[in-house]
C-alpha positions in Angstrom: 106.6 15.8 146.2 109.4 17.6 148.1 110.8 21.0 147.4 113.2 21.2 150.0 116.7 21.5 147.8 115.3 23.8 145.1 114.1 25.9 147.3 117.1 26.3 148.9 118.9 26.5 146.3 116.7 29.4 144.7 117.4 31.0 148.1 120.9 31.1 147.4 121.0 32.1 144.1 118.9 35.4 145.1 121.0 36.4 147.8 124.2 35.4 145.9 123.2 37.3 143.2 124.2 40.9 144.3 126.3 41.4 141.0 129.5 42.9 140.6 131.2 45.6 142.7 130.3 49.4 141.7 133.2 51.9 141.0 132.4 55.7 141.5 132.4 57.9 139.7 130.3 55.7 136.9 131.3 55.4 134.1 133.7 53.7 131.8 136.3 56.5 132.1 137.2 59.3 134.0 139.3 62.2 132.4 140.8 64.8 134.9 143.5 68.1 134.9 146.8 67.6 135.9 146.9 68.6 139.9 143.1 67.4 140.5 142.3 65.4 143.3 140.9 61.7 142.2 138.7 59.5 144.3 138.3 56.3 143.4 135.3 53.9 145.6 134.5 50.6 145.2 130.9 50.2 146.5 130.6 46.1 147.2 129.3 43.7 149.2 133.0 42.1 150.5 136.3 43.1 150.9 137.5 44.1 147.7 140.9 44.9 146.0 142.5 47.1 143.7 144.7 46.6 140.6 146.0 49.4 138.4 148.7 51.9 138.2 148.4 52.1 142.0 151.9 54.5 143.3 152.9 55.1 146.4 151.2 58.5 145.9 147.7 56.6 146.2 146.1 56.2 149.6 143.2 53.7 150.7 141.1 54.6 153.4 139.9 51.9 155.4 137.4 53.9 157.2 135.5 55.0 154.1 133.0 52.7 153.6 133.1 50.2 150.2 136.9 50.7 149.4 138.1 54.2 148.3 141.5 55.0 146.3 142.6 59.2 146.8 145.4 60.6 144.9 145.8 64.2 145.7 148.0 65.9 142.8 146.7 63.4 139.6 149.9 63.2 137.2 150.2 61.3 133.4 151.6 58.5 135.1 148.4 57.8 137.0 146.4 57.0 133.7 145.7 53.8 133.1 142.7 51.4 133.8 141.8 50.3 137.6 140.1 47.4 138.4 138.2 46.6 141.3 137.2 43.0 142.6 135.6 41.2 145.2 137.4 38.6 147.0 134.5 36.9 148.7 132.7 36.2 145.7 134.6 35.0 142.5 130.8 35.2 141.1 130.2 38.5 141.3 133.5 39.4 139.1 134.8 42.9 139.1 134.2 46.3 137.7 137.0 48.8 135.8 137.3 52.6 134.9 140.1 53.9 132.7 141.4 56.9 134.5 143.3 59.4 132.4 145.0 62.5 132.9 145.3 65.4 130.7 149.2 65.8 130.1 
């Protein structure tokens, strides 16, 4: 009897199977004041990338570890749901937060 592929294959389905990227704060929604600071972080195992109501008043740090979005004076027109995914795994899918701002 040989085991070899299954095995293997088990093997990679446990350490493919991290699941989907993590966005803090948790949560399905985050509801802030006008003028707050937000930090979003994507906490993954790859690169990862951002989709939303991203402005030019956004800024991604590179150095933080996962990926993490800043806006420092939160408007209205920063509500909206954000969505965070991993590129190096279609499997592991991606993970959103609806943002909204008081207004």
């Amino acid at each position: 009897m040989e085991l070899g592929p299954p095995l293997v294959l088990l093997l990679a389905t446990v350490w493919h199977g991290q699941g989907a990227p993590v966005i803090e704060p948790s949560g399905p929604e985050l509801v802030v004041e006008p003028g707050e600071t937000v930090t979003l972080r994507c906490v993954s195992n790859g690169s990862v990338e951002w989709d939303g109501p991203i402005s030019p008043y956004w800024t991604l740090d590179p150095e933080s570890p996962g990926s993490t979005l800043t806006t420092r004076n939160a408007t209205f027109k920063n509500t909206g749901t954000y969505r965070c995914t991993e590129l190096e795994d279609p499997m592991a899918g991606s993970t959103t937060i609806h943002l909204y701002v008081k207004g």
